[in-house]
Structure formats: structure tokens, C-alpha cells
C-alpha positions in Angstrom: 1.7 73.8 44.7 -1.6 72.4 45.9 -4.3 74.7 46.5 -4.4 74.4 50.1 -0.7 75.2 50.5 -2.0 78.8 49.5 -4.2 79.5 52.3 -3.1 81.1 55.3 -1.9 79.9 58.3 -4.7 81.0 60.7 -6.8 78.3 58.3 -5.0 75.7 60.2 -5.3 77.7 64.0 -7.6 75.7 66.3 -7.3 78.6 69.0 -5.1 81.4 69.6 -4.9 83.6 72.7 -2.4 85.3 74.8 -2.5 85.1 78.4 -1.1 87.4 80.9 -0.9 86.5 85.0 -3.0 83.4 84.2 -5.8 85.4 82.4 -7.1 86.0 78.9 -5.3 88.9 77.1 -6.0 88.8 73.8 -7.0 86.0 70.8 -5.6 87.9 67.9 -6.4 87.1 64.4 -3.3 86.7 62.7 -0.4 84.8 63.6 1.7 88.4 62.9 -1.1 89.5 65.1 0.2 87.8 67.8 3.7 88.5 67.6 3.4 92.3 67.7 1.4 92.0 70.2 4.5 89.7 71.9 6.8 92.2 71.0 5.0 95.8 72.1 7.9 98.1 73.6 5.2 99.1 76.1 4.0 95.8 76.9 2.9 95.3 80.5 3.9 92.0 82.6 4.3 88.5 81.2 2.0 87.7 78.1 2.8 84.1 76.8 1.1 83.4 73.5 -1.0 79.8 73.2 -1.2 78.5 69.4 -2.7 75.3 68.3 -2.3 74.2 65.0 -3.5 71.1 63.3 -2.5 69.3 59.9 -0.7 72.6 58.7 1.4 72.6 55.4 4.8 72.8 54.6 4.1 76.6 53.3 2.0 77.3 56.5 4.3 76.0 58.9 7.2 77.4 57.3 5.1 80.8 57.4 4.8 80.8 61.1 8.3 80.3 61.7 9.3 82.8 59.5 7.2 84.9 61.7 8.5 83.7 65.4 12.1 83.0 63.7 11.9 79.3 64.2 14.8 77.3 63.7 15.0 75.4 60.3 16.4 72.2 61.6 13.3 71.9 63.4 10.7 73.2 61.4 12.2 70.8 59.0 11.1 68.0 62.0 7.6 69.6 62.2 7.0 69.5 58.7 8.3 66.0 57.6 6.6 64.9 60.9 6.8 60.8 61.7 9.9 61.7 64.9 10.3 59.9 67.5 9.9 61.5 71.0 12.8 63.7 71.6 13.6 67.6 73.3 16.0 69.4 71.1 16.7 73.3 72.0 17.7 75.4 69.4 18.8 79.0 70.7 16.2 80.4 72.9 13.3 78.2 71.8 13.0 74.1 72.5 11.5 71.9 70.0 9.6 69.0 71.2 8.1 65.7 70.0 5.7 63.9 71.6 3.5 60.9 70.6 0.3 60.1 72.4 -1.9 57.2 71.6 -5.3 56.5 71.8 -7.5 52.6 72.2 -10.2 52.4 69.9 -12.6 49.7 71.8 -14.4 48.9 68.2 -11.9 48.5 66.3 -9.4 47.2 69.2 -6.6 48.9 68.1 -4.4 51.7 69.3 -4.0 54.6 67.1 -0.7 56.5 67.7 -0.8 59.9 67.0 2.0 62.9 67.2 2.3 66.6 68.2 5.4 69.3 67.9 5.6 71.9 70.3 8.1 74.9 69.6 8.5 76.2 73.5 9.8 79.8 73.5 10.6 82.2 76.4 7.4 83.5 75.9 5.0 81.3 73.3 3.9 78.0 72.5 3.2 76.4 69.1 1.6 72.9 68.9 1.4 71.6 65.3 -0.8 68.4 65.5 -0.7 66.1 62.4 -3.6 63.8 64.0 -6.9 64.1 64.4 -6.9 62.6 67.7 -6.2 62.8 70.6 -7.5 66.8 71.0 -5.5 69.0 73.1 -8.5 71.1 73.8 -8.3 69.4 77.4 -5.2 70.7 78.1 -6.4 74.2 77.5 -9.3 74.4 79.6 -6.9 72.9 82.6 -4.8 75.4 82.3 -7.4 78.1 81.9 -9.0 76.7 85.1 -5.9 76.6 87.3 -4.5 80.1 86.5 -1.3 79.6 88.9 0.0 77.2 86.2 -0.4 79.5 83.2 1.6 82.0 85.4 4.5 79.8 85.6 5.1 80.3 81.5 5.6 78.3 78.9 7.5 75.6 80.6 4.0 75.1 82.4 2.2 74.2 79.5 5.0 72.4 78.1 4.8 70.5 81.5 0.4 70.3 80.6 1.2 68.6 77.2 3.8 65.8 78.8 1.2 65.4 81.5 -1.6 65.2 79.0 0.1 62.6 76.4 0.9 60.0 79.6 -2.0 60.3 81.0 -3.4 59.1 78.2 -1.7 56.0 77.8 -2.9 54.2 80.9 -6.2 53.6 78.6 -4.1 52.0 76.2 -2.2 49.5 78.6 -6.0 49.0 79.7 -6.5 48.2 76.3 -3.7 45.9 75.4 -4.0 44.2 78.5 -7.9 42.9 77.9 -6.9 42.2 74.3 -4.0 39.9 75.6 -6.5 38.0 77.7 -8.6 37.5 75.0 -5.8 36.0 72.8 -5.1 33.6 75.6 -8.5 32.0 75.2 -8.7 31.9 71.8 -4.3 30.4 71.8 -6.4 27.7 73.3 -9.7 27.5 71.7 -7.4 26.6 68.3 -8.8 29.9 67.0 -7.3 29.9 63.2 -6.7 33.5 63.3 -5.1 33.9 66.7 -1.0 34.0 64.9 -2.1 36.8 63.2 -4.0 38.7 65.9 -0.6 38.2 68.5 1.5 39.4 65.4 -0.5 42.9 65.3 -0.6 43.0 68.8 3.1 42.7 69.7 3.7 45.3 66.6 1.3 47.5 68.7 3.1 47.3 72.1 6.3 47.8 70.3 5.1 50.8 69.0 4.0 52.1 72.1 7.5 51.7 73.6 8.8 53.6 70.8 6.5 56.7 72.2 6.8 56.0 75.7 10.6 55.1 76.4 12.3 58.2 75.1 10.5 60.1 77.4 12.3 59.3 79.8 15.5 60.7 78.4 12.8 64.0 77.5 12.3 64.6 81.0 15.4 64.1 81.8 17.2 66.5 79.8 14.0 69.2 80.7 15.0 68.8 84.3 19.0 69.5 83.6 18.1 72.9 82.2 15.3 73.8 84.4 17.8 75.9 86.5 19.6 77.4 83.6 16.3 78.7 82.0 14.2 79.6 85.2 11.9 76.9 85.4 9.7 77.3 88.6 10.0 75.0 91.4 6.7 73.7 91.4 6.8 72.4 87.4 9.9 70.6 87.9 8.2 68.4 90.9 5.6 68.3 88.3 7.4 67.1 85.6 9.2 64.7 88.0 5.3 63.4 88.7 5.4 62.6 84.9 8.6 61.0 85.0 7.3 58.2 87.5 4.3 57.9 85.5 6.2 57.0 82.3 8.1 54.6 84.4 4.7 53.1 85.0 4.1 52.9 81.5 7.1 51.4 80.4 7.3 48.2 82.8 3.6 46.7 82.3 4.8 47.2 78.0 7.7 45.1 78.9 5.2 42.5 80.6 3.3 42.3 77.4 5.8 41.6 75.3 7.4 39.1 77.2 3.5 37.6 77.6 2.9 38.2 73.5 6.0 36.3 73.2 5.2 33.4 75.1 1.9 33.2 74.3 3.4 32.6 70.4 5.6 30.3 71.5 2.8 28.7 73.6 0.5 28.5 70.1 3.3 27.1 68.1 3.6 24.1 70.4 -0.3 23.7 70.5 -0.1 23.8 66.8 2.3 21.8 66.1 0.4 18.9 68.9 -2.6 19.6 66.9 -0.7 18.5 63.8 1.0 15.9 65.2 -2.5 14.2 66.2 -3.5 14.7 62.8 -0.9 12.6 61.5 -1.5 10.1 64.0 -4.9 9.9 63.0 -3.8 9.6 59.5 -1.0 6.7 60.2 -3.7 5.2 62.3 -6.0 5.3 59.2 -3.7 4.5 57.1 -2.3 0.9 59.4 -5.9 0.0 59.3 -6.2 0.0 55.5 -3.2 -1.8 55.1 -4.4 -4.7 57.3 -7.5 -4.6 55.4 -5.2 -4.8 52.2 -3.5 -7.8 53.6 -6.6 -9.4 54.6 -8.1 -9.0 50.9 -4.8 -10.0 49.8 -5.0 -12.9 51.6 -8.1 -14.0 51.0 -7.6 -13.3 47.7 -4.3 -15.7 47.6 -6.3 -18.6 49.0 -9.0 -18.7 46.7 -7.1 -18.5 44.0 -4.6 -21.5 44.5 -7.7 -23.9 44.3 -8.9 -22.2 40.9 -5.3 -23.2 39.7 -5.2 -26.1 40.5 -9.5 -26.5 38.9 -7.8 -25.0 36.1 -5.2 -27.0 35.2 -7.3 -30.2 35.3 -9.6 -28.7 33.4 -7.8 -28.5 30.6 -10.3 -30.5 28.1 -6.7 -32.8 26.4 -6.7 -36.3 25.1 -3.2 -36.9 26.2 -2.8 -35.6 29.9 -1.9 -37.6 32.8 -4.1 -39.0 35.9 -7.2 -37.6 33.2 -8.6 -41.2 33.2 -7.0 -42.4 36.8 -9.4 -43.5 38.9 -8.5 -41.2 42.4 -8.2 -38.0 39.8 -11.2 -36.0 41.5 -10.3 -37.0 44.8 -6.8 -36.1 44.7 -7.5 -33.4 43.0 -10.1 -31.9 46.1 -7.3 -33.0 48.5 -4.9 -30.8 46.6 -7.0 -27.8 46.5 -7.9 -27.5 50.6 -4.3 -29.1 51.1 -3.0 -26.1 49.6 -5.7 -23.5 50.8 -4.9 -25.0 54.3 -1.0 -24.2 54.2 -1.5 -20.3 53.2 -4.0 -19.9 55.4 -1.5 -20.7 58.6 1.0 -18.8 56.5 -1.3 -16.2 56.6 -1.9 -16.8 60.6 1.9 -16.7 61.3 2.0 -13.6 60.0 -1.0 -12.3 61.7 -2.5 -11.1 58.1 -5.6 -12.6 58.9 
């Protein structure tokens, strides 16, 4: 076991505190702390504890829900960690995945990250395996707008959803300007534009992934919001959420469908680039043969005469026409006779 695995969990605790009718109770030390405190026989009103963990262990998160009897199917969730979104209740506590995502403008790139929440009638447990995004925000909303940390558990479970869609709208921001750019460089021939719209679909997917099972999330919340005693005003809330994931969801389809035409649109530029390119090429390569033909040519027509020099240049007693008196002559009328006849060979055949 790794050293870490042997400290405790409070190591891990970015804030714990117990609120009762929207104020600040207690911030215990301990996470046994905390549930005492939960479970006094003489307790007064309707304390819900508030505990934010980040990058626990296995041991530390198995430590807590020892404590709070967890369920081990979904501590099991929280410590293997890479879920998809999803709502699961397990006896009196619900067990909840979400997975917001953040734009990084200098790297142009969205980070995904993911939180568990273990809802209980009266606690919360957020186990955070990312550094980002912070749910320190969602704390000091709550602490602001006491009438919501009255409302109980649900309320803050209602806070995190909230939270997490909210902050995808910077994303789609994101995504969108990053999608403009590819369009100009699809047509600026940009070398590295295949592989840009390849990560960039992979990161709309992804988002999707986070995004669309939320809707089956809140959902399910709402059908059990009578049975376990949600208050009124969080289900309009969460029913807020529920249209803003819808407005999520239907500008990520757009993207794709864009990504995917916009690949489709770079093949075909591609392919017209390389197709002028081998134009080019047979171009280049028709006008070197026509030079060929023309040296050829050339070539062919000088060289009949030098035959024909040759052959009566041929230094032999015995040869015919060597002492005839129209020899040279003939000889001369030969030579351009012949030169004359391949060159309107040559003409007919438009080598020259």
C-alpha cells in the first residue's frame, strides 16, 4: 500500500460543515466527527452535513463509507471513477455521477472532468477526481441564499446539476470559435487541418457523452421527487436544468454534423488539389515528350544524310558509281531527297 493510502481521510476534505436552517452549525474535524454530530439523540432541527473531497484513495474513500454506511456497489463507482453520468439510489442514499467540462482558451481544448456525489437524507459527499472545475462556487451560493440550504440535500444536489451545465455553455462557446477557425484554415489548404477536425469531433463526442445522460438524470430525480419529499421549488429548479441540457445537447449535434461536413468538405479540396497536381505533372510530362519527339526528329534527319556520306565514303577500289561522273551530285540529291521526305513525315505527324 502506498504511503498516501495511509493518511486519513480529512487529508483529502476541502471543507466540511454542517448547516442547520440554512446556517453554519458546525465544521467538525473528523469525518466520525461529523457523523455523531448527525446522529445526536438530542439533536435539534435539520442539520445536513456538506463534505467535499478531492482525489481521495481507495482506503480513504472506503473509510468514509464505512463511516456513513455507503453502499459498496457505489463506492466501488467512486473509487474506480471514469462513469458515465448516471443517478443510481441505493437504499436511503442516491449515488450520482456527474461530468463537467472546462475550455482551456491556450491550449484550445476542453478538459472533461468528473465528480460523485453520495446524496443522503441528511448529507452530501462530493468526491472530485479533477482538479478542475472547483466546486467552491457552489458552496458560497448556497451559503448566500440560505432558503436553498433549507430545502436539504436534494437542494444542493439540485446546486451541483446546476453548477456542472452551467458550465458547459463556455465550452459550446469554445468549440464553436474553434470550428470557425477550421473552416478557414479547410480552405487555406492548411496541412494540419485533418488532424485538428479529428480531435475536435473526438471532443464534441465526448461532451455528449457528459451531457446526454443527463437528461435521463433528471428525469429519474423528478419521478422520485414526491416519494422522497423533494420541495416544490427544487423540482421547478431542476426542471430549469433540464431545459438547459436540452440547450446543450442540440448546438453538439450541430457541430458534429458541421465537423463532419467540413471533413468531407477537406477531402474533396484535397483530393482537387491532387488532382491539379497531376495535371500539372501530365502537362509536364506531354511537353517533354514533344520535346523528345522533336529531338527525335531532328535527330532522324540528320542522320539519314551521314548514312548516306558514309557509305560513299567508304575509301574501296572496287565500288560502284566511285569513278561515275554525277557521283557527288547524286549523291547531294540523295541526301536532302531523303532529309526532305522525313521531314513531311515528321510534319504529318505534327512531331515537329
Amino acid at each position: 500500500m502506498r504511503d498516501e493510502d495511509e493518511r486519513p481521510p480529512e487529508s483529502t476534505i476541502v471543507q466540511s460543515t454542517i448547516y442547520d436552517d440554512g446556517y453554519t452549525l458546525a465544521e467538525p474535524a473528523s469525518i466520525r466527527e461529523t457523523f455523531e454530530h448527525l446522529r445526536k439523540p438530542d439533536r435539534r432541527g435539520n442539520p445536513v452535513a456538506w463534505i467535499g473531497m478531492t482525489h481521495p484513495t481507495a482506503r480513504q474513500v472506503q473509510t468514509v463509507a464505512e463511516i456513513f454506511d455507503l453502499h459498496p456497489l457505489a463506492v466501488e463507482d467512486a473509487i474506480v471513477a471514469h462513469q458515465r453520468p448516471k443517478a443510481e439510489r441505493y437504499g436511503g442514499a442516491l449515488f450520482v455521477v456527474l461530468r463537467p467540462a472546462t475550455y482551456d482558451d491556450t491550449s484550445e481544448t476542453v478538459k472533461f472532468g468528473e465528480v460523485h456525489a453520495f446524496i443522503g437524507p441528511d448529507f452530501v459527499i462530493t468526491v472530485r477526481h479533477t482538479a478542475q472545475p472547483e466546486l467552491g462556487a457552489v458552496r458560497h451560493r448556497f451559503e448566500k441564499n440560505r432558503h436553498l440550504l433549507e430545502a436539504g440535500p436534494q437542494a444542493i444536489l439540485y446546486g451541483l446539476l446546476d453548477f456542472v451545465v452551467d458550465g458547459y455553455a463556455p465550452v459550446l462557446s469554445g468549440l464553436e470559435n474553434d470550428i470557425d477557425e477550421i473552416e478557414t484554415q479547410v480552405f487555406e489548404s492548411d496541412p494540419n487541418v485533418s488532424r485538428r477536425i479529428y480531435e475536435l469531433s473526438q471532443e464534441v463526442m465526448e461532451l455528449q457523452r457528459a451531457v446526454k445522460p443527463l437528461h435521463r438524470v433528471l428525469a429519474d430525480l423528478e419521478r422520485g421527487a414526491e416519494q422522497y419529499g423533494t420541495d416544490p421549488e427544487i423540482i421547478a429548479l431542476m426542471r430549469d436544468v433540464f431545459d438547459h441540457v436540452t440547450s446543450v445537447i442540440e448546438p453538439s449535434d450541430g457541430f458534429r454534423q458541421s465537423l463532419s461536413e467540413i471533413l468531407q468538405l477537406n477531402a474533396i479540396l484535397v483530393a482537387q488539389v491532387q488532382n491539379d497536381g497531376m495535371k500539372r505533372l501530365a502537362e509536364v510530362a506531354n511537353t517533354q515528350a514533344d520535346e523528345v519527339k522533336k529531338a527525335s526528329s531532328w535527330a532522324a534527319i540528320l542522320f539519314a544524310p551521314t548514312i548516306v556520306a558514309g557509305i560513299y565514303g567508304m575509301n574501296f577500289d572496287k565500288m560502284p558509281e566511285l569513278h561515275w561522273f554525277f557521283g557527288y551530285p547524286f549523291a547531294l540529291l540523295l541526301m536532302a531527297t531523303v532529309s526532305t521526305v522525313m521531314r513531311l513525315m515528321f510534319n504529318l505527324k505534327d512531331w515537329l
